[in-house]
C-alpha positions in Angstrom: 93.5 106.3 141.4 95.3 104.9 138.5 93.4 102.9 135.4 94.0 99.2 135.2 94.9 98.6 131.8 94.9 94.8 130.4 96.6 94.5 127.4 95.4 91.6 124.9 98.1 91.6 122.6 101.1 93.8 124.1 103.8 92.5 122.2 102.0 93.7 119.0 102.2 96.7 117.1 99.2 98.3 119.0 100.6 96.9 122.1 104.0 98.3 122.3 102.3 101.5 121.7 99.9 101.4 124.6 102.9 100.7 126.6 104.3 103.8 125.5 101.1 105.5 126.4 101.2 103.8 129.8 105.1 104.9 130.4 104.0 108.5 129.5 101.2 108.8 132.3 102.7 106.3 134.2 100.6 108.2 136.9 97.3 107.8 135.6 97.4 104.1 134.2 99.0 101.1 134.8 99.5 98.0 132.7 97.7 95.7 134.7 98.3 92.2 132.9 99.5 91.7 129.5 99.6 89.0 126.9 100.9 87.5 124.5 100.4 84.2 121.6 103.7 83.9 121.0 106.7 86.4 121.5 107.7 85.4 124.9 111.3 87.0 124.5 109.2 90.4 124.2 106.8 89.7 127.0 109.4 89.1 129.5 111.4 92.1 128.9 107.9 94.3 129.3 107.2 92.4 132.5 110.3 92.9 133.8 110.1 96.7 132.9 106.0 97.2 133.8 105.8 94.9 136.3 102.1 93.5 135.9 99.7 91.6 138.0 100.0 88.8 135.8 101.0 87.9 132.3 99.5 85.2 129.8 101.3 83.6 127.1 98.8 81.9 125.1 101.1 79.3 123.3 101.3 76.7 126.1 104.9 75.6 124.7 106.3 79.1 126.0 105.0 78.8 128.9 107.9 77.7 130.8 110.3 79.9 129.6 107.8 83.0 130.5 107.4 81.5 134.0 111.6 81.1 134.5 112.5 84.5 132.9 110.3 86.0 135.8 110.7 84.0 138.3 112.0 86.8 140.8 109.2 89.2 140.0 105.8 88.5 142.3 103.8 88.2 138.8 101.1 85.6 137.9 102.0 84.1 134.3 99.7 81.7 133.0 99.0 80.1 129.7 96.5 78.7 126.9 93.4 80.5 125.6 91.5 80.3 128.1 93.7 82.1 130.4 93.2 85.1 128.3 88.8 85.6 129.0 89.8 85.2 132.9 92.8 87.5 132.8 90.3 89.8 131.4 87.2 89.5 134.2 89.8 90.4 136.9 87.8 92.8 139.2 90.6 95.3 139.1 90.6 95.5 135.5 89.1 98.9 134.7 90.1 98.9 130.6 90.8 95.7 128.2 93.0 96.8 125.6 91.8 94.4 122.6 95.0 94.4 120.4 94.5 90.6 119.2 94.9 89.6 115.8 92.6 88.2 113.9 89.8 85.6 115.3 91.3 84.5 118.3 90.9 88.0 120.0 86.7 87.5 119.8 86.2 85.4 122.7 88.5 87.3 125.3 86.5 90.6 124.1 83.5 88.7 124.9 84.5 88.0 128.4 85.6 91.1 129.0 82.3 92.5 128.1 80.1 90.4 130.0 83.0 91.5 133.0 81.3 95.2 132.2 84.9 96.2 131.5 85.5 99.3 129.4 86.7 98.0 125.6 89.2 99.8 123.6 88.9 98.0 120.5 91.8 97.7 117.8 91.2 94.0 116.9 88.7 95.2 114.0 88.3 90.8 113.2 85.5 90.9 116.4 83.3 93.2 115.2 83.9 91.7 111.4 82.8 88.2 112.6 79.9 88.8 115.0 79.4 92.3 114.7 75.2 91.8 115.8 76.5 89.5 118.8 78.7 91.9 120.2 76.8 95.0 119.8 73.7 93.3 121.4 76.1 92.4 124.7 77.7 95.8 125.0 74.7 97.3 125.1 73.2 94.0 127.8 76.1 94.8 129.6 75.9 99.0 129.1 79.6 99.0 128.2 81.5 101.1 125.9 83.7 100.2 122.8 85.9 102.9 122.2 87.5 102.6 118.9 91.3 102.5 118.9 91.8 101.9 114.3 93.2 105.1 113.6 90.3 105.4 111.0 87.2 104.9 113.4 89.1 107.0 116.2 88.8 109.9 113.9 85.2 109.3 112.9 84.4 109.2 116.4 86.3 112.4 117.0 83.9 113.9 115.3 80.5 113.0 115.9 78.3 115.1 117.3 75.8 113.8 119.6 72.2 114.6 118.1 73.2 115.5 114.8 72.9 112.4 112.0 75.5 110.7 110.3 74.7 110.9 106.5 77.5 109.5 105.0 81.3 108.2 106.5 84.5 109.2 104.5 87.0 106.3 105.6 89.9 107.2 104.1 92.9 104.6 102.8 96.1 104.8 102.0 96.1 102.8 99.0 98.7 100.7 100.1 101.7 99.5 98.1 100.4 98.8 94.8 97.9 101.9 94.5 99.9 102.6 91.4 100.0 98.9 89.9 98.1 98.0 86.7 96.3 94.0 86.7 99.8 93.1 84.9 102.0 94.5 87.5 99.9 92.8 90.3 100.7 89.3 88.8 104.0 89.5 90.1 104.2 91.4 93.2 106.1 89.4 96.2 105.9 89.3 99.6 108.3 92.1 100.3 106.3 93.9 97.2 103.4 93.6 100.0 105.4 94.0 103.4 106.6 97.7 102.3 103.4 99.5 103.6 104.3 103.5 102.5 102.6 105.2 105.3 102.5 103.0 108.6 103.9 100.3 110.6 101.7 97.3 111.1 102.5 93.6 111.6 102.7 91.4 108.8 99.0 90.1 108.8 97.5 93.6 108.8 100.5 95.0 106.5 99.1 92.4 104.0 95.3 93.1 104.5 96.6 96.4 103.4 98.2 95.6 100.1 95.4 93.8 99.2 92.6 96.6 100.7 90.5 93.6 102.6 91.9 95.4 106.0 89.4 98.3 104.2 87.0 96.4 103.5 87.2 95.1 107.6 87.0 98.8 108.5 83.8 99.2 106.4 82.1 96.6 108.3 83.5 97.7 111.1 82.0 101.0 111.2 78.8 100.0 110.2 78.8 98.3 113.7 80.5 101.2 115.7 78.5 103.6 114.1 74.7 102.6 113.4 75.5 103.3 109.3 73.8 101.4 106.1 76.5 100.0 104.4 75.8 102.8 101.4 76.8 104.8 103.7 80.4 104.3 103.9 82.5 105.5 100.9 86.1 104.4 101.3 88.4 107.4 99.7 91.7 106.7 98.9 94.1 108.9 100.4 97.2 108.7 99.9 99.1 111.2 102.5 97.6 109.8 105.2 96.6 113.1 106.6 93.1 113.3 107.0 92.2 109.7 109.3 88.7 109.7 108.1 85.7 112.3 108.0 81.9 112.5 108.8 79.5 114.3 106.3 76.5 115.5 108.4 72.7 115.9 107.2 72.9 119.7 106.0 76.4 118.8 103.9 79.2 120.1 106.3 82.2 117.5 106.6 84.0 117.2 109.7 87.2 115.6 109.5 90.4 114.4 111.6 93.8 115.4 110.8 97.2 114.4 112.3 100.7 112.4 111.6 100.6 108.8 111.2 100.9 108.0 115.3 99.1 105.3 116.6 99.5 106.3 120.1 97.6 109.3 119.6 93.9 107.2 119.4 95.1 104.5 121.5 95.7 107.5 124.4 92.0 108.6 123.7 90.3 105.5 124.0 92.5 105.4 127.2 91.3 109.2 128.5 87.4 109.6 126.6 86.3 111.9 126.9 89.6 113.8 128.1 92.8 114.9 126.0 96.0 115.0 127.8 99.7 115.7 126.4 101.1 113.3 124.3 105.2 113.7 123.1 105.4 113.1 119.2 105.5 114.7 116.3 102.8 117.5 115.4 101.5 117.8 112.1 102.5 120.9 110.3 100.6 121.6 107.4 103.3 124.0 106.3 105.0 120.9 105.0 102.0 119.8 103.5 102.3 120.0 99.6 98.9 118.1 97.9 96.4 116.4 99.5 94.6 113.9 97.1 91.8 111.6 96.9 90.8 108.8 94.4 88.3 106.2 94.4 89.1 102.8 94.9 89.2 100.3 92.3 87.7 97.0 92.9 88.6 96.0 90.0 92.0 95.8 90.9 91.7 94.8 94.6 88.6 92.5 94.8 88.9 91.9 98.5 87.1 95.5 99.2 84.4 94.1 96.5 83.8 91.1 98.8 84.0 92.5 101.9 81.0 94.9 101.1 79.1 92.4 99.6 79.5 89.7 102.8 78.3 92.6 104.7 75.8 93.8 102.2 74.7 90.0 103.0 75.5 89.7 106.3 74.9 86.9 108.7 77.7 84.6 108.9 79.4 86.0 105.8 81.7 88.2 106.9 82.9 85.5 109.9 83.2 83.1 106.5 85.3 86.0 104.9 87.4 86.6 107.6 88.6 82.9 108.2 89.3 82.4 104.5 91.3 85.6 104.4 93.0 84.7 107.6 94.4 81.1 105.8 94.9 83.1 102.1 96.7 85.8 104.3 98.9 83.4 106.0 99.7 81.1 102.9 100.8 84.1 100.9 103.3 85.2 104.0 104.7 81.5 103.5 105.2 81.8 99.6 102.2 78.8 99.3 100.7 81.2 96.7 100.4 84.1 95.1 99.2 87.8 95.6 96.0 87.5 93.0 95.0 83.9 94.7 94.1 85.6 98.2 91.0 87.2 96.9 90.0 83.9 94.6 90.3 81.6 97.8 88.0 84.3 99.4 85.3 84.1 96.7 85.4 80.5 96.4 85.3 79.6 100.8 81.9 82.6 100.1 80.3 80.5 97.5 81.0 77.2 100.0 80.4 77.6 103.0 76.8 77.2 104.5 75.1 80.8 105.5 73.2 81.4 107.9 71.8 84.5 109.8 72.1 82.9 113.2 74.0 85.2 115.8 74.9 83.1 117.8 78.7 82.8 119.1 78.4 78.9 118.7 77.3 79.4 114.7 80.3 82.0 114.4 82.5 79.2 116.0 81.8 76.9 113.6 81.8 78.8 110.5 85.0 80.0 111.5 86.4 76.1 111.7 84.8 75.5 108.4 85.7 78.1 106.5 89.2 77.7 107.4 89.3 74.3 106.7 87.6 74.7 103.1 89.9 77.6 102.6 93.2 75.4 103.4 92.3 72.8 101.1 92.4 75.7 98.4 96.2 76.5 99.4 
């Protein structure tokens, strides 16, 4: 019997992906429902060409022209956010792909846990914000999060059950402006930012890149997957994008994950855990390989790793504080409201603001988040 796969997110970068995934063992899954916030041009050409249960556009001004540009297909399209933590609990659902940016994918990946449905997890922002609270319901609920990041696929690649983590290598690009002196990072634009040299992200995460806070996410991130101390994730920067990240093991042997730069390659496994089927793509040849390099990171240079492993060095409501300022600094910078080196200040300043508090529940993380933004914007 096929998988039912609900996509939160398809008309992403993850999304169109998992579609691909879908379309290539079109006899083993099925894209079951899929949403989108705002690209309803894009949902309704998959629709049309997947045919889903239902669909959800989540911008309710859309909805209308979702609804009319499938009107002769037997599929349910609804809209709003709430539409998207049903969608999710529907009993046929077997996996929710959560390919959400940002905040607004949390609450659907709640649902969908409390529905006991099978998580593959690419929006990194859930675990960042309320990393205790969704821990403590996926094991309530005894379901799996499979990680779909590239970087936490490959860590769990290569665990081995009973054997101790003692330290993560996550490994990082660098991003545009590895290269770039303090000087040189005064200036850089928003194209500067957009021209990621390894992969193909959407804007948001594109930027998070330049500026190494989508890093510092993925350190938090895997503290949560992975039962680690914070000290015990070293970020190395990596520049060929080779090696997706690596596990150092109690007697000193480090076990590692190599392959091209192919997002459909952990969002397949995630799909098929613990199987590995054919996938069509490119192979990595290490013929072609000339130097593989590492550095350290510089926080110096790109503060927003700094602050990310201090709010989690803090923890409590930090992170979900650093998250919604980064989300508004993030977004202002896209729009040319300011510059590069103000994304990590507006960070800092929403940190020092903002009440803290080690209360895990989703209702303190829902408010922090409105207040943090709304500090933050007044910054912009």
């Amino acid at each position: 019997m096929k998988k039912k796969i609900c996509i939160l997110g398809s008309t992403g970068s993850i999304g169109t992906q998992a579609l691909d995934v879908i379309e290539q063992h079109s006899d083993l899954y099925e894209a079951y429902v899929l949403t989108a916030y705002n690209n309803a041009a894009l949902l309704i050409e998959q629709a049309r060409k997947f045919v889903p249960e239902a669909v959800v556009i989540a911008k309710e001004s859309n909805y209308e022209a979702v609804k009319e540009g499938l009107a002769d297909l037997p599929i349910k399209v609804y809209t709003g956010a709430e539409a998207l933590c049903q969608v999710v609990q529907d009993e046929n659902v077997d996996i929710v792909l959560a390919s959400m940016v940002g905040f607004a994918g949390l609450e659907p990946t709640i649902a969908a846990i409390k529905a006991k449905k099978t998580i593959a997890l690419a929006n990194k922002e859930t675990l960042v914000v309320a990393g205790d609270l969704i821990t403590r319901l996926a094991n309530q609920y005894e379901v799996p999060i499979l990680p779909v990041d590239s970087e936490h696929s490959a860590i769990f690649q290569c665990l081995e059950p009973g054997n101790r983590i003692d330290k993560i290598l996550l490994t990082c690009s660098g991003g545009p402006f590895r290269k770039f002196d303090k000087q040189q990072l005064k200036t850089v634009t928003k194209a500067d930012a957009l021209a990621h040299p390894t992969w193909n992200m959407g804007a948001k995460i594109t930027i998070d890149s330049a500026t190494l806070m989508n890093k510092g996410f993925e350190v938090i991130e895997a503290k949560w997957l992975f039962g680690v101390k914070p000290e015990q994730i070293q970020v190395v920067v990596h520049p060929q994008s080779v090696i997706h990240s690596a596990v150092q093991f109690e007697d000193g042997a480090v076990k590692a994950q190599l392959g091209v730069p192919d997002m459909r390659l952990p969002i397949q496994y995630a799909f098929s855990y613990p199987k590995r089927m054919p996938l069509n793509g490119e192979r990595l040849d290490l013929f072609k390989m000339k130097d593989l390099t590492f550095e350290q990171p510089d926080i110096e240079r790109f503060p927003c790793l700094r602050l990310a492993y201090e709010s989690l060095n803090q923890g409590g409501n930090m992170p979900c504080i650093v998250n919604a300022a980064n989300e508004i600094a993030n977004r202002a910078f896209i729009d040319d409201k300011i510059g590069y080196e103000r994304i990590a200040q507006i960070i800092e300043q929403t940190m020092q603001k903002i009440d803290f508090t080690t209360d895990s529940a989703l209702e303190t993380y829902l408010q922090t988040d409105k207040e943090a933004r709304a500090y933050a914007s007044t910054l912009i």
